[in-house]
PyMOL Python script that loads the backbone (N, CA, C, O; Angstrom):
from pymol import cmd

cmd.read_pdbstr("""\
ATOM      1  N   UNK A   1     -14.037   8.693 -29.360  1.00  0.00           N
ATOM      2  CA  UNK A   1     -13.858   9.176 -27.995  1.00  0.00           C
ATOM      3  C   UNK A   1     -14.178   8.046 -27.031  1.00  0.00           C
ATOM      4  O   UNK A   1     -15.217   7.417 -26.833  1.00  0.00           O
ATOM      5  N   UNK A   2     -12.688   7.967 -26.370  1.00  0.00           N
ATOM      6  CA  UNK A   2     -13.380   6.800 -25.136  1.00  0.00           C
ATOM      7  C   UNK A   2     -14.043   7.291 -23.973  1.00  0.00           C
ATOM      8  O   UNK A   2     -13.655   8.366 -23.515  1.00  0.00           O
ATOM      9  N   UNK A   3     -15.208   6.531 -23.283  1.00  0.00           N
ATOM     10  CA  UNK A   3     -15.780   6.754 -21.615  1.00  0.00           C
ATOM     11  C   UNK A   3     -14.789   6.946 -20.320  1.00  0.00           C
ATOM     12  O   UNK A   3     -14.464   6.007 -19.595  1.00  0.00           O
ATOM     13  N   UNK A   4     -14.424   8.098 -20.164  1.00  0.00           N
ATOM     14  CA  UNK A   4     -13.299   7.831 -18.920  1.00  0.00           C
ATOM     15  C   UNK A   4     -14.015   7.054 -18.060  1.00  0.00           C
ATOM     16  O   UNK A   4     -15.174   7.463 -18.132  1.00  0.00           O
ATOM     17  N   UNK A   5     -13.932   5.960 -17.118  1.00  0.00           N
ATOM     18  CA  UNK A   5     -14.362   5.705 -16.052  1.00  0.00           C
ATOM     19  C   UNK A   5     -12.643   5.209 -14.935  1.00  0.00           C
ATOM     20  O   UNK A   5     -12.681   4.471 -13.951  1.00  0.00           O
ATOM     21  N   UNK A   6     -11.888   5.600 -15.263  1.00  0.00           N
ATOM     22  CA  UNK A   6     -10.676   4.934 -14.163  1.00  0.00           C
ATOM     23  C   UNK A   6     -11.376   6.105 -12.791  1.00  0.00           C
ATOM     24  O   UNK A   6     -12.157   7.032 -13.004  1.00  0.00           O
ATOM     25  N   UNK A   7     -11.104   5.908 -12.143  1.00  0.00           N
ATOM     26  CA  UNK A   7     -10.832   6.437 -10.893  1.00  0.00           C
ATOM     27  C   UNK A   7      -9.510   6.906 -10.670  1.00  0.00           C
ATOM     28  O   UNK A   7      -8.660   6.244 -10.072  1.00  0.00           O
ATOM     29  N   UNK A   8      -9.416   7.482 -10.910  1.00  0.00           N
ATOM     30  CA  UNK A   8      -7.732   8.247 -10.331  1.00  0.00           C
ATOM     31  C   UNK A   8      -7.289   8.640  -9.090  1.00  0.00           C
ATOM     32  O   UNK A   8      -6.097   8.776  -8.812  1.00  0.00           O
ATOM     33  N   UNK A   9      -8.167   8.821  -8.364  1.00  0.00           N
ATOM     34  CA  UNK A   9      -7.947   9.665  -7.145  1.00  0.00           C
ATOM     35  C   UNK A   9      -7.976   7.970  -5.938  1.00  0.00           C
ATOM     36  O   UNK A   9      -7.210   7.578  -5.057  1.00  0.00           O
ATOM     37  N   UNK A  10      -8.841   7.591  -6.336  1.00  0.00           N
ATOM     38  CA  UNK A  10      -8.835   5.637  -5.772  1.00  0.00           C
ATOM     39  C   UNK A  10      -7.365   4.757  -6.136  1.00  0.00           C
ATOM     40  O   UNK A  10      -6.853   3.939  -5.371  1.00  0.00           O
ATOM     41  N   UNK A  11      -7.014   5.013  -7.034  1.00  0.00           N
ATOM     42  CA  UNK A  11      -5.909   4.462  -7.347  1.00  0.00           C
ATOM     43  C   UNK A  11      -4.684   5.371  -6.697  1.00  0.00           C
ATOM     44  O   UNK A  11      -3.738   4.972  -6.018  1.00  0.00           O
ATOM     45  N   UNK A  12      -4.888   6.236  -6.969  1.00  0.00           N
ATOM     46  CA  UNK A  12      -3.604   7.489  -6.633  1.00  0.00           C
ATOM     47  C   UNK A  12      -3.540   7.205  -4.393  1.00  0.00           C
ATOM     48  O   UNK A  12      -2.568   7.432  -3.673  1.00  0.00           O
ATOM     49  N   UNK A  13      -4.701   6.767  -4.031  1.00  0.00           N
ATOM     50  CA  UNK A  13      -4.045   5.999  -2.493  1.00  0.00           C
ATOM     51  C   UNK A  13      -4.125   4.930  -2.224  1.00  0.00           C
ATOM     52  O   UNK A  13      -4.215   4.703  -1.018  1.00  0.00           O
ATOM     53  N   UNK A  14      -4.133   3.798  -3.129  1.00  0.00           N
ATOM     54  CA  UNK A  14      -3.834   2.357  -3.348  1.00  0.00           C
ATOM     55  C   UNK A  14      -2.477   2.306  -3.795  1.00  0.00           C
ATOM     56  O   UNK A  14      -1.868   1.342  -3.330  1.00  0.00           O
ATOM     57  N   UNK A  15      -2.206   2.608  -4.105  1.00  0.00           N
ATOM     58  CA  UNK A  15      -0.985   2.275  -5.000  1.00  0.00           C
ATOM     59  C   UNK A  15       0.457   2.588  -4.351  1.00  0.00           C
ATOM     60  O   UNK A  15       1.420   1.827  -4.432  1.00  0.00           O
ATOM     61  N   UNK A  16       0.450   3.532  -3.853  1.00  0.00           N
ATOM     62  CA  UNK A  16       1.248   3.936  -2.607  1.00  0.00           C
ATOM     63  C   UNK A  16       1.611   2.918  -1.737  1.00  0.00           C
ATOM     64  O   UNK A  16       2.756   2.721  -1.330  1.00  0.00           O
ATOM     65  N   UNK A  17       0.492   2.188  -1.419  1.00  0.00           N
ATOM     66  CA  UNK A  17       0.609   1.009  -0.497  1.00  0.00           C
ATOM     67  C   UNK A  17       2.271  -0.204  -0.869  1.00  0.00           C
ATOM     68  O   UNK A  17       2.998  -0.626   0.031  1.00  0.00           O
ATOM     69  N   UNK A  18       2.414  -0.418  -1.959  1.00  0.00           N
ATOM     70  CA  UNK A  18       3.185  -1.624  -2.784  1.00  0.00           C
ATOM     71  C   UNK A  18       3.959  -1.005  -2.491  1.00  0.00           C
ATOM     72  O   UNK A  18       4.091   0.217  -2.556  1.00  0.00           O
ATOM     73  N   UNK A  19       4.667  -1.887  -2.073  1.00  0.00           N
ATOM     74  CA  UNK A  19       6.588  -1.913  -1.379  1.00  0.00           C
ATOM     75  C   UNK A  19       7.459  -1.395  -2.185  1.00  0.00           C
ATOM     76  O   UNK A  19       8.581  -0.982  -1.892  1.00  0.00           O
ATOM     77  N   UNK A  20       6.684  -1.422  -3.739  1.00  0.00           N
ATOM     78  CA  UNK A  20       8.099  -0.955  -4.711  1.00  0.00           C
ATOM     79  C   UNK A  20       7.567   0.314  -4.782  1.00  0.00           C
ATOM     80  O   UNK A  20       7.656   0.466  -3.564  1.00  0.00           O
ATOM     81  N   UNK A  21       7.042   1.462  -5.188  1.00  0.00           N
ATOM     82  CA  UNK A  21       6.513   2.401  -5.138  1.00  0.00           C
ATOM     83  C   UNK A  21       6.723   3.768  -4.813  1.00  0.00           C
ATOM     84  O   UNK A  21       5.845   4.526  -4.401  1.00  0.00           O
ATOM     85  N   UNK A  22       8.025   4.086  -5.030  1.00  0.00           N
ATOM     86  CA  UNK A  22       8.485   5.209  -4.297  1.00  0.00           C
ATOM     87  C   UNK A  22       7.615   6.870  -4.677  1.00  0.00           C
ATOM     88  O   UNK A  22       8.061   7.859  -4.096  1.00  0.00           O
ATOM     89  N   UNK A  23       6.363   7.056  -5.686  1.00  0.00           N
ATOM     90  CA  UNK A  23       6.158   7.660  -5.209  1.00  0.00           C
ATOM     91  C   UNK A  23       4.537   7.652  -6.299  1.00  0.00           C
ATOM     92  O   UNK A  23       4.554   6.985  -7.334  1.00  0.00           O
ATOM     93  N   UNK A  24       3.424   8.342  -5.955  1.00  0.00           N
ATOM     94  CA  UNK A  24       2.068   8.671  -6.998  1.00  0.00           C
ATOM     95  C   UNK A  24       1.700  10.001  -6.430  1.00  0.00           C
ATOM     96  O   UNK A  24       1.527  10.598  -5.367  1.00  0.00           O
ATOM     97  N   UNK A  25       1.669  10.160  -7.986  1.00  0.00           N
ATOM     98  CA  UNK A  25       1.119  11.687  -7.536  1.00  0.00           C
ATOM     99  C   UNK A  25       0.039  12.028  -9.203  1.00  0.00           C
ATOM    100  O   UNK A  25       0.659  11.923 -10.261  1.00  0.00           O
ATOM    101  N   UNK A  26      -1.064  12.302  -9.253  1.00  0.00           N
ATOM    102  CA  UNK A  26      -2.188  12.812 -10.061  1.00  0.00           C
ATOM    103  C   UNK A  26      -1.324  14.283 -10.630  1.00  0.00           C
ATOM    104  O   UNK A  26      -0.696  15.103  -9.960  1.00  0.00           O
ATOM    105  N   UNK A  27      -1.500  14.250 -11.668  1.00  0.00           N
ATOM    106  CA  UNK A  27      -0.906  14.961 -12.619  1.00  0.00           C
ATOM    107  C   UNK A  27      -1.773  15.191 -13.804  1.00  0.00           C
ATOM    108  O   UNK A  27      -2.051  14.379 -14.687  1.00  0.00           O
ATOM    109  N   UNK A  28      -2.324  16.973 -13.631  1.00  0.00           N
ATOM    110  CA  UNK A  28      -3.176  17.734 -14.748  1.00  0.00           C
ATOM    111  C   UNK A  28      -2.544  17.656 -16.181  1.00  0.00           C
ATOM    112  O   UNK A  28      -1.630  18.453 -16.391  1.00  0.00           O
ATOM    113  N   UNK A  29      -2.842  16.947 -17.029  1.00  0.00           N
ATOM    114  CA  UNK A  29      -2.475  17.585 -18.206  1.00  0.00           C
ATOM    115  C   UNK A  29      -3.227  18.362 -19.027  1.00  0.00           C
ATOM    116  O   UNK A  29      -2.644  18.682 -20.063  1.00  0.00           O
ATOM    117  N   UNK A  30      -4.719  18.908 -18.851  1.00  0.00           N
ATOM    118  CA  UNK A  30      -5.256  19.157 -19.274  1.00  0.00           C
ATOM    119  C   UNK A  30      -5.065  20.373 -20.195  1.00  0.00           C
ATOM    120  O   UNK A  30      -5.928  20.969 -20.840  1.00  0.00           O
ATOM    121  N   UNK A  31      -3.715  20.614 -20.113  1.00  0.00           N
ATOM    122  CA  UNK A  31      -3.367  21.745 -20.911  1.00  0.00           C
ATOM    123  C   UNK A  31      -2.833  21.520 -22.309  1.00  0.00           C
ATOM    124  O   UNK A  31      -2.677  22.294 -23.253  1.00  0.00           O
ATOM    125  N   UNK A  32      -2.515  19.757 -22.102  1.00  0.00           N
ATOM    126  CA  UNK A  32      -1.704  19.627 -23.436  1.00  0.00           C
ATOM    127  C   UNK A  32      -2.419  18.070 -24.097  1.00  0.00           C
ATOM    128  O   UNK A  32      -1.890  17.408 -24.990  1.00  0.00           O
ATOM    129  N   UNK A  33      -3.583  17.761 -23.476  1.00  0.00           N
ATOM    130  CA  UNK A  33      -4.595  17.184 -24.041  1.00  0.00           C
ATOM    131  C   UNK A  33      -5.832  16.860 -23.593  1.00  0.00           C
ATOM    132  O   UNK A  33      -6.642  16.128 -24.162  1.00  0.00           O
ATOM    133  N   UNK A  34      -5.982  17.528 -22.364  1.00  0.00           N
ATOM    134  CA  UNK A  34      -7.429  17.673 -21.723  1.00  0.00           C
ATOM    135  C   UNK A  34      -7.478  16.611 -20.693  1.00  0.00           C
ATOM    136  O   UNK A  34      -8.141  17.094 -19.776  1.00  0.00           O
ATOM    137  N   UNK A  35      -7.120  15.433 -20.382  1.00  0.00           N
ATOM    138  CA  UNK A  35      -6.955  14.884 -19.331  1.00  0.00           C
ATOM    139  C   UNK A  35      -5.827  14.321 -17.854  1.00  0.00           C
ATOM    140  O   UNK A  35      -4.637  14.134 -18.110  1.00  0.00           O
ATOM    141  N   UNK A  36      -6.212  14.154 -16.758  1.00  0.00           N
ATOM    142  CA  UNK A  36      -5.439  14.101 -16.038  1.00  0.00           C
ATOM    143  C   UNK A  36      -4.727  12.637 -15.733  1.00  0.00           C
ATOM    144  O   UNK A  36      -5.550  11.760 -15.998  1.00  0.00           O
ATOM    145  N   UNK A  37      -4.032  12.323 -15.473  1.00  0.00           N
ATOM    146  CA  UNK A  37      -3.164  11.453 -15.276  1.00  0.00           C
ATOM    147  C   UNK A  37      -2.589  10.917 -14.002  1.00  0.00           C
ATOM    148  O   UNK A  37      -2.632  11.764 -13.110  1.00  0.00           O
ATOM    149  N   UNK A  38      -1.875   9.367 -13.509  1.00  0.00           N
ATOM    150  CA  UNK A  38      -1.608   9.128 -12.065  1.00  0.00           C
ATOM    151  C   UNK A  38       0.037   8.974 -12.536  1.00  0.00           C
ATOM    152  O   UNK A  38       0.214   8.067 -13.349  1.00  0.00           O
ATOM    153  N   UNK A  39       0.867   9.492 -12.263  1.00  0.00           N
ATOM    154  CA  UNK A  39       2.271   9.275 -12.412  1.00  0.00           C
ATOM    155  C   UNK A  39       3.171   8.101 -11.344  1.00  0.00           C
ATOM    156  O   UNK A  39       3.820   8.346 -10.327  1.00  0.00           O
ATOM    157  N   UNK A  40       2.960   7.035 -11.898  1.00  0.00           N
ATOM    158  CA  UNK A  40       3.784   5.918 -10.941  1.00  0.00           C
ATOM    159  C   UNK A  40       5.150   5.839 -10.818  1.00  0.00           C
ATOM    160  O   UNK A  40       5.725   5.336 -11.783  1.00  0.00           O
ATOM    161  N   UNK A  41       6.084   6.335  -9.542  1.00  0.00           N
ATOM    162  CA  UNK A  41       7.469   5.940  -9.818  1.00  0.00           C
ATOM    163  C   UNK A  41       7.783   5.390  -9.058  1.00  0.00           C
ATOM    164  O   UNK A  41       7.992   5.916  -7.965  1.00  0.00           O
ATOM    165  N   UNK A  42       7.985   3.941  -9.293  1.00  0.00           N
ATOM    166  CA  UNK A  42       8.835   3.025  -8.800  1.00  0.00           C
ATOM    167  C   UNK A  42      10.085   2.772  -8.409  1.00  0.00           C
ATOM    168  O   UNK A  42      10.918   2.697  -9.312  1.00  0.00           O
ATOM    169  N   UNK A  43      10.519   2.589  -7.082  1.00  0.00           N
ATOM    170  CA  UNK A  43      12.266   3.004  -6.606  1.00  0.00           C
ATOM    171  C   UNK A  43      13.049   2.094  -7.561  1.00  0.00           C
ATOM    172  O   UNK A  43      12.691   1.387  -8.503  1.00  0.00           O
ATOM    173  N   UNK A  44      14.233   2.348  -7.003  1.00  0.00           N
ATOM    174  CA  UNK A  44      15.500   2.024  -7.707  1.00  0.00           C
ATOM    175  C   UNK A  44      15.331   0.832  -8.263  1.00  0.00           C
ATOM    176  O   UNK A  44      14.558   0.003  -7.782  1.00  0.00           O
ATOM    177  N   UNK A  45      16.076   0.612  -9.395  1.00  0.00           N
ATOM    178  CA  UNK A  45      15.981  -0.780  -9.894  1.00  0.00           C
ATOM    179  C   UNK A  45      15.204  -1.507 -10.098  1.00  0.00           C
ATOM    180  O   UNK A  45      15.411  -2.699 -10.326  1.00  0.00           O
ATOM    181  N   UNK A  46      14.206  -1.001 -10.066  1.00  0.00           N
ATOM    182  CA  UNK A  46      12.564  -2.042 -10.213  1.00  0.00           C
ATOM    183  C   UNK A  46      11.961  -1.832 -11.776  1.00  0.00           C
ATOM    184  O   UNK A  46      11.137  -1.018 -12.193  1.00  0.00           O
ATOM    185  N   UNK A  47      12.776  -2.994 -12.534  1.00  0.00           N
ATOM    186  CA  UNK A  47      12.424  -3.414 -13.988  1.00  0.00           C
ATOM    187  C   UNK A  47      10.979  -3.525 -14.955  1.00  0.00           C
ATOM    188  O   UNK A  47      10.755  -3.659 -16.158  1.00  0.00           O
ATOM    189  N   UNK A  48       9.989  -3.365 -13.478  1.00  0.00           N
ATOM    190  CA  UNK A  48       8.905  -3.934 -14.338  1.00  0.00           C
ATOM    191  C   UNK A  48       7.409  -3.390 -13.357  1.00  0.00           C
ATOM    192  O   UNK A  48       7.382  -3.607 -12.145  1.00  0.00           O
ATOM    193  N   UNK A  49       6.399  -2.780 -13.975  1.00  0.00           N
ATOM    194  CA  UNK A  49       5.452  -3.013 -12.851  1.00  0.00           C
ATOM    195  C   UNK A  49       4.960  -4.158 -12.342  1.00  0.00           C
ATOM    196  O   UNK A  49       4.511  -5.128 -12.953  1.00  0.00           O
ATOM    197  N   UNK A  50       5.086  -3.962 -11.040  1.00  0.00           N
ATOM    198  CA  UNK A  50       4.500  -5.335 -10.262  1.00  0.00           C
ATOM    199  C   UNK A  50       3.021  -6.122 -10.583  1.00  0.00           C
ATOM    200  O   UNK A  50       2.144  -5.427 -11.096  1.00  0.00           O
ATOM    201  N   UNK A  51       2.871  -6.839 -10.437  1.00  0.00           N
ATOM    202  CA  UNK A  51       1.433  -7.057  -9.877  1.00  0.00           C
ATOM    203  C   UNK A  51       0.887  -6.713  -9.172  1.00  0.00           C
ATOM    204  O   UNK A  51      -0.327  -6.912  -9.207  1.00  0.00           O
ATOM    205  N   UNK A  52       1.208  -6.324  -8.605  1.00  0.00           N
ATOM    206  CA  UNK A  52       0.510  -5.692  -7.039  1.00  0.00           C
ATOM    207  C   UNK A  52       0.362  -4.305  -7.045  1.00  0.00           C
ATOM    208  O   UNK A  52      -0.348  -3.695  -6.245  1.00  0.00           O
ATOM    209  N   UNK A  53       1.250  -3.628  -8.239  1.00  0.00           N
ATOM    210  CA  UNK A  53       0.982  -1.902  -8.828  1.00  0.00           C
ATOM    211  C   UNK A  53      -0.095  -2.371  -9.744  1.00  0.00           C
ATOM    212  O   UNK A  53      -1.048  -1.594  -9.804  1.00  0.00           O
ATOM    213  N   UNK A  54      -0.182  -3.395 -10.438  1.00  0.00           N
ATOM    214  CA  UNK A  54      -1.259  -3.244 -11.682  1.00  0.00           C
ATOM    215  C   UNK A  54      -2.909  -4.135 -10.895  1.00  0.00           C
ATOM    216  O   UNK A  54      -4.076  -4.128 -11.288  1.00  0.00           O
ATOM    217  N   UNK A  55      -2.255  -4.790  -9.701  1.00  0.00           N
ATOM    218  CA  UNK A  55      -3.775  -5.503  -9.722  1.00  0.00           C
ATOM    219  C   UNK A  55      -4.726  -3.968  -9.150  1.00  0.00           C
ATOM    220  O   UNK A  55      -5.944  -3.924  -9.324  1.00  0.00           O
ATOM    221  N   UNK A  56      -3.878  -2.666  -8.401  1.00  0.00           N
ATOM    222  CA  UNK A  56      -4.530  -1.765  -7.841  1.00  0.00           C
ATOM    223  C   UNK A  56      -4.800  -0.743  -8.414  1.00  0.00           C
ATOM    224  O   UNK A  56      -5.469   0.178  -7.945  1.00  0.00           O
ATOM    225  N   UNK A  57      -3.984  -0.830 -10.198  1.00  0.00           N
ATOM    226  CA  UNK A  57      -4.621   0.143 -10.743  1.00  0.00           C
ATOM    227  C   UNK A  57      -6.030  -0.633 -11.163  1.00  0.00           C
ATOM    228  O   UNK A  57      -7.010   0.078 -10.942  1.00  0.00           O
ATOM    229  N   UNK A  58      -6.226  -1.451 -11.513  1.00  0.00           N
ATOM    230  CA  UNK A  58      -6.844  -2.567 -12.204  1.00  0.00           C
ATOM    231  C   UNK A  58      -8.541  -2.239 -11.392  1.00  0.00           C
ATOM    232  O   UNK A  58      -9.608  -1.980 -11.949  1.00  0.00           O
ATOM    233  N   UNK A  59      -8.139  -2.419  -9.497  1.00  0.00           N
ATOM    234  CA  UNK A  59      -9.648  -2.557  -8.977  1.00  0.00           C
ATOM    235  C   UNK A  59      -9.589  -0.773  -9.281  1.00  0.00           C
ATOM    236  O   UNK A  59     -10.515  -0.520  -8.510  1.00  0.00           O
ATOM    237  N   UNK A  60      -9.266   0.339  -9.720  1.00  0.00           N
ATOM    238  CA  UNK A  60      -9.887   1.190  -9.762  1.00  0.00           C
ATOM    239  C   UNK A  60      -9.389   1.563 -11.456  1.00  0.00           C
ATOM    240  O   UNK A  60      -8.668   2.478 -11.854  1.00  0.00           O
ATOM    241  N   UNK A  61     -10.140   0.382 -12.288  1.00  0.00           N
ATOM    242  CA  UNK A  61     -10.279   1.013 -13.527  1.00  0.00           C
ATOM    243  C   UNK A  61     -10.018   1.457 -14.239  1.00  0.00           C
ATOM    244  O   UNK A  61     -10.697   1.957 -15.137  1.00  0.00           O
ATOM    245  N   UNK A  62      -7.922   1.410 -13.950  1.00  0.00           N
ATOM    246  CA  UNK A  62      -6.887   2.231 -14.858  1.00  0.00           C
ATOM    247  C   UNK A  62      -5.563   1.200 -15.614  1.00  0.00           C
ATOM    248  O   UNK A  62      -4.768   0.397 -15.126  1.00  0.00           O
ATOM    249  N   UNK A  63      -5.758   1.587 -16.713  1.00  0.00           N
ATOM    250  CA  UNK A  63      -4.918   1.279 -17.375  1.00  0.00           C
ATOM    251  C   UNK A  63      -3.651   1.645 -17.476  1.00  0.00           C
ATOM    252  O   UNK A  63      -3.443   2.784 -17.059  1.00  0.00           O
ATOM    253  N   UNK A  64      -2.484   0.921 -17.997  1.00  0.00           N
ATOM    254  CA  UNK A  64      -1.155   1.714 -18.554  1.00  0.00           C
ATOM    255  C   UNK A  64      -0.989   2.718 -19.523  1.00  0.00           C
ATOM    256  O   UNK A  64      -1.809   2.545 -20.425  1.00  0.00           O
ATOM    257  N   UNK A  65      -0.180   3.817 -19.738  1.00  0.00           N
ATOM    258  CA  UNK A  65      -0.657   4.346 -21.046  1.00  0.00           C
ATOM    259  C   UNK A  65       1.220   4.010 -21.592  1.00  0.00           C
ATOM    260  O   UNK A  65       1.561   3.543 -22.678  1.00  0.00           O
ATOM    261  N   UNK A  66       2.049   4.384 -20.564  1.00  0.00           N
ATOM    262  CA  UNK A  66       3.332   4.366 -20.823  1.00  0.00           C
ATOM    263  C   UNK A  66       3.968   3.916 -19.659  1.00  0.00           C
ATOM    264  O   UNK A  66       3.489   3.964 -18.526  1.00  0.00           O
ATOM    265  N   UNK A  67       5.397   3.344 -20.077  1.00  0.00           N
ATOM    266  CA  UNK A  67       6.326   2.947 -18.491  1.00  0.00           C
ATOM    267  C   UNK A  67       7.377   3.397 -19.550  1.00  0.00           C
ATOM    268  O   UNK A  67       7.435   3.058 -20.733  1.00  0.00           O
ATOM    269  N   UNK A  68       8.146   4.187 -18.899  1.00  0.00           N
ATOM    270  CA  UNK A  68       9.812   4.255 -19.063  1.00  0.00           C
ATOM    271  C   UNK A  68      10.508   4.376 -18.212  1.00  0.00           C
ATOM    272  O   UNK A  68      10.078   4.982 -17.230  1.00  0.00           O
ATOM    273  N   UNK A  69      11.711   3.929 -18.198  1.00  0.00           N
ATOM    274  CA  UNK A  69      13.023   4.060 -17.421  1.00  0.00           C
ATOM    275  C   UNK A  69      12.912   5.955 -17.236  1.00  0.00           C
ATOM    276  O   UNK A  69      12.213   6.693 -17.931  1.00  0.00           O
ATOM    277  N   UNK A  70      13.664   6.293 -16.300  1.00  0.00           N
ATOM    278  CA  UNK A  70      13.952   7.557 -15.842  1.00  0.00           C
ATOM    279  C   UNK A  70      15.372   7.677 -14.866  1.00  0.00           C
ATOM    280  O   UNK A  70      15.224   8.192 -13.758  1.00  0.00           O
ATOM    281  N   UNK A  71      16.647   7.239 -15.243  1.00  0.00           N
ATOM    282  CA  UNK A  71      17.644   7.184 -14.267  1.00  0.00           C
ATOM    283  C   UNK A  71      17.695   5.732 -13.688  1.00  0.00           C
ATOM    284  O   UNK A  71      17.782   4.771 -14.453  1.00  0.00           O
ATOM    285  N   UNK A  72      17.641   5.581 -12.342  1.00  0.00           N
ATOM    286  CA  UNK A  72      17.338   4.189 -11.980  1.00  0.00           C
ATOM    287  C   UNK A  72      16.181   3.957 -11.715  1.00  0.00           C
ATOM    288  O   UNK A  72      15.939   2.863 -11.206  1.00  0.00           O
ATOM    289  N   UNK A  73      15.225   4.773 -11.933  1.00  0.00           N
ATOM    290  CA  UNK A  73      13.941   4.558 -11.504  1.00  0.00           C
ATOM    291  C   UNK A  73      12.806   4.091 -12.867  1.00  0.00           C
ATOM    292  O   UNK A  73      13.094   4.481 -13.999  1.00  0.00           O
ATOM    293  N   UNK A  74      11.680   3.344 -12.669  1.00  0.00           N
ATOM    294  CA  UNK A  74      10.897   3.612 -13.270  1.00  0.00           C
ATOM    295  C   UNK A  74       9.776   4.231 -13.410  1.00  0.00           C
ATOM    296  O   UNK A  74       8.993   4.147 -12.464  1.00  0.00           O
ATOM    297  N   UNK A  75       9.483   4.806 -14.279  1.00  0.00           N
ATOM    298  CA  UNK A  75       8.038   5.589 -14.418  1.00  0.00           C
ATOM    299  C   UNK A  75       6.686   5.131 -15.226  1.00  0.00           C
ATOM    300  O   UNK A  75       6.761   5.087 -16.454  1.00  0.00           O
ATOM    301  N   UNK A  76       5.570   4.820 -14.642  1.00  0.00           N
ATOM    302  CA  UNK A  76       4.457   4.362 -15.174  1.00  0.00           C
ATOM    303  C   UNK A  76       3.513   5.437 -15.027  1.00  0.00           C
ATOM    304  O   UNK A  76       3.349   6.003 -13.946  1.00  0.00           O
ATOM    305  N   UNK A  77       2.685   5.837 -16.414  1.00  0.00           N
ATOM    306  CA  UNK A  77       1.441   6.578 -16.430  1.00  0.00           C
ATOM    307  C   UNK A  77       0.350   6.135 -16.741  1.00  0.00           C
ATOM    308  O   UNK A  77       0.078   5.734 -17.873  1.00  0.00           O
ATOM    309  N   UNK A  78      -0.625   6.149 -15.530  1.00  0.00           N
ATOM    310  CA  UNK A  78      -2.106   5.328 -15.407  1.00  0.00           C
ATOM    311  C   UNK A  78      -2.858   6.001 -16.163  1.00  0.00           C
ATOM    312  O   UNK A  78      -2.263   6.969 -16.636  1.00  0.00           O
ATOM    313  N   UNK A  79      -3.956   5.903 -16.494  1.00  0.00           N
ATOM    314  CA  UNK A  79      -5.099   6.535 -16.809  1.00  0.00           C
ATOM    315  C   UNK A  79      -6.230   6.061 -17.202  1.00  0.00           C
ATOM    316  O   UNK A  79      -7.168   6.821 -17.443  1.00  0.00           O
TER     317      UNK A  79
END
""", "prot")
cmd.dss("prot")
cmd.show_as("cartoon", "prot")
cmd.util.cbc("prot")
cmd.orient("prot")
């Protein structure tokens, strides 16, 4: 069992900030494995998380768990 320490709710209004970013929103999963999650989607055409999405998950303590394509968009899940 790992120590949660990310901050989610710190990251979830940092992250918003980055130009590519079209949208974060904190997302319960606690139903289908007990913890909650920051859902990153990045606008159109944007191949890759930035630096500037990861240096702000980074000052609040969150990692990647997954990025996939979704249409033209991409999707990253912090935690």
């Amino acid at each position: 069992m790992s120590i949660q320490t990310a901050n989610l709710e710190a990251a979830a209004e940092a992250v918003p900030e980055h130009p590519t970013v079209y949208d974060a929103r904190l997302v319960d999963r606690r139903d289908q494995d007990g913890r909650r999650v920051l859902e990153v989607v990045l606008g159109p055409r944007v191949d890759r998380v930035p630096p500037g999405v990861l240096r702000a998950l980074a000052e609040a303590d969150c990692g990647l768990d997954t990025v996939q394509s979704q249409g033209t968009f991409l999707v990253a899940i912090a935690e």
